[in-house]
C-alpha positions in Angstrom: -11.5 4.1 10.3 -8.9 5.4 7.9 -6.1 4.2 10.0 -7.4 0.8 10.0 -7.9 0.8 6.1 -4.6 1.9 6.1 -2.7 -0.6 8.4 -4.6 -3.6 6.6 -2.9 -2.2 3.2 -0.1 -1.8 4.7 0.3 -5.2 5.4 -1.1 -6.4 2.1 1.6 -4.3 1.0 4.1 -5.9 3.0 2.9 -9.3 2.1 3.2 -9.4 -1.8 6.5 -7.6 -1.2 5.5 -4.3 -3.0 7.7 -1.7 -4.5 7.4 1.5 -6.9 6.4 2.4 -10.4 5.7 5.2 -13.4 2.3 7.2 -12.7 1.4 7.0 -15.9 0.5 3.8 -15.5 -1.6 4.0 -12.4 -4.7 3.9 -14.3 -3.9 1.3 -17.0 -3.0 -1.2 -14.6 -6.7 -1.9 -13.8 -6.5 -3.3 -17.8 -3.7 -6.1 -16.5 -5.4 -8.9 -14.3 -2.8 -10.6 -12.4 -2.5 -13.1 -9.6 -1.0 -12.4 -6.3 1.7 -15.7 -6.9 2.2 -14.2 -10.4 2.8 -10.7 -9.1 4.6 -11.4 -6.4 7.2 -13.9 -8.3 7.8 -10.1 -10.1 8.5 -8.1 -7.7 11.6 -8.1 -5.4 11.1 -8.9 -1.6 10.5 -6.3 1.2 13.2 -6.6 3.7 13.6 -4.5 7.1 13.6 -0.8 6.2 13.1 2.7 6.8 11.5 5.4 4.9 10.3 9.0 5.2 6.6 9.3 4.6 4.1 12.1 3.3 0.7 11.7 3.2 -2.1 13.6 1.6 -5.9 13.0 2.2 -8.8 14.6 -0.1 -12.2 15.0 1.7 -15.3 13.8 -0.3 -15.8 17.4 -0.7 -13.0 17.6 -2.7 -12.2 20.6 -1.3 -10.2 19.9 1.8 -6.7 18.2 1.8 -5.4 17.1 5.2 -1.6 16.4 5.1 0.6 14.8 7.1 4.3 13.1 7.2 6.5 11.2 9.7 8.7 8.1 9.8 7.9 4.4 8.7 9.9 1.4 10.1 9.4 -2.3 8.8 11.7 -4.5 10.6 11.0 -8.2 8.8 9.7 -10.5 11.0 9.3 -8.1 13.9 6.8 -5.5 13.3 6.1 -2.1 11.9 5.8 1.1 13.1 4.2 4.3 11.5 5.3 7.4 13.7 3.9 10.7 12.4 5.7 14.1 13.3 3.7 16.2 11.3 1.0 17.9 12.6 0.5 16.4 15.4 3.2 13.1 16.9 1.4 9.7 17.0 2.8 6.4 17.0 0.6 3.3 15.5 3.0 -0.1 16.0 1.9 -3.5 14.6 3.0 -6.5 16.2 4.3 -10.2 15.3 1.0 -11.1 17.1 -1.3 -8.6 15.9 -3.9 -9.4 13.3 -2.6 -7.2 10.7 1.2 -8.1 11.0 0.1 -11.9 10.6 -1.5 -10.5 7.0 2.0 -9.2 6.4 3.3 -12.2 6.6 1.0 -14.1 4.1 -1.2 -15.2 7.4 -4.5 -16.5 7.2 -6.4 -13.6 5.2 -6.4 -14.4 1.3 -6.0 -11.5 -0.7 -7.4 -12.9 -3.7 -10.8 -13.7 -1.7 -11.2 -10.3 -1.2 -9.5 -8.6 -3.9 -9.4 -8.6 -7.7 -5.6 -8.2 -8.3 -4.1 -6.2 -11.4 -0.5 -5.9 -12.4 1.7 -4.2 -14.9 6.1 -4.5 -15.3 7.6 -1.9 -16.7 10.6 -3.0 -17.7 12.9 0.0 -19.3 12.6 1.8 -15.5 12.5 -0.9 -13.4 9.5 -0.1 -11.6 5.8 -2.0 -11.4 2.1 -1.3 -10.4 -0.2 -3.6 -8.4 -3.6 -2.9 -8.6 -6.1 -4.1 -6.1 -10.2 -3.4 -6.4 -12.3 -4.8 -3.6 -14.6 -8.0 -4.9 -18.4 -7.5 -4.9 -19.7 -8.6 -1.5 -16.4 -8.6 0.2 -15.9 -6.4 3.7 -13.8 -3.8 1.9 -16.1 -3.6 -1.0 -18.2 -0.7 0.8 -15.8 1.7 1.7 -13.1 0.9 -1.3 -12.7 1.9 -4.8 -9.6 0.7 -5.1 -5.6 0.4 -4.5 -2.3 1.5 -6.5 0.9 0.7 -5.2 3.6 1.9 -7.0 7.1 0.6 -6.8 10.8 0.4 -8.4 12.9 -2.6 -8.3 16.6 -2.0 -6.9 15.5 0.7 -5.2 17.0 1.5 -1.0 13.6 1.7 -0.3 11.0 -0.6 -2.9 8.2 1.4 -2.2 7.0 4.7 -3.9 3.5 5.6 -3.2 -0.4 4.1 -2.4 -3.3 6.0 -3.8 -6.1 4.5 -2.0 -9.5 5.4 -3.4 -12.8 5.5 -1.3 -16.4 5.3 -2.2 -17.5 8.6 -0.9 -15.1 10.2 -3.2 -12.3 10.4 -1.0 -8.5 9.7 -1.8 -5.3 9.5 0.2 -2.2 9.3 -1.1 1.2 8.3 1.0 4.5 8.6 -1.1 7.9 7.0 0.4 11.0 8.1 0.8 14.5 6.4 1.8 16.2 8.0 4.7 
């Protein structure tokens, strides 16, 4: 379930070009409603990379954090590939033709539809936060608080970290490293 959460972030991710930003604005960016167009025409594009990952997930008991890390691989127009090394090796590829890698690539699904979209620049660091909260009745809406990407323009690698927020309480957080 989480992975799939994951993979379709991801690739919203991937398809407003996302990059990295200051944590102290993670919270205040839910008081900046944006537009995807209007966010996107911010932020600088996502081209074939490779990054580090490290991953931490908080149980709804807020007691238990499960951590992982590995290698991520987005190679534009062809796919992308999550391979954790850390505890345990898996590999979870997304294809040109798979569902999720068509979202990537500002297929079919509409962001907005589902998603109330927040944004906020800052400027003197180069670096931005996209906010996304899942809209009443929408499929996400049950199992989703919300979304923080975090990103830095000029960066090697634009992206910095997802916090994604669940409604049992739960919270994983995936920062991003360049090789």
């Amino acid at each position: 379930m989480f992975k799939k959460i994951f993979a379709i972030f991801a690739t919203i991710l991937l398809s407003v070009n996302i990059i990295q930003a200051n944590a102290n604005t993670h919270s205040s960016v839910f008081s900046h409603p944006s537009s995807i167009k209007e966010a996107s025409q911010k932020m600088p594009a996502l081209n074939s990379a490779c990054a580090k990952f490290r991953q931490e997930k908080l149980l709804p008991d807020n007691k238990t954090v499960l951590q992982s890390s590995g290698d991520f691989e987005y190679v534009k127009d062809k796919g992308m590939v999550f391979k954790t090394t850390h505890p345990l090796q898996s590999t979870s590829y997304y294809s040109p033709d798979d569902f999720l890698f068509a979202v990537s690539n500002k297929g079919n699904f509409n962001i907005e539809k589902n998603f109330d979209i927040f944004f906020i620049e800052n400027e003197s660091k180069n670096s931005w936060t996209l906010g996304l909260v899942p809209k009443k009745n929408s499929k996400m809406e049950k199992q989703l608080n919300s979304v923080v990407i975090e990103g830095k323009d000029n960066a090697a690698f634009a992206l910095n970290k997802i916090v994604i927020s669940t409604k049992n309480s739960g919270k994983t957080t995936i920062w991003f490293e360049k090789n």
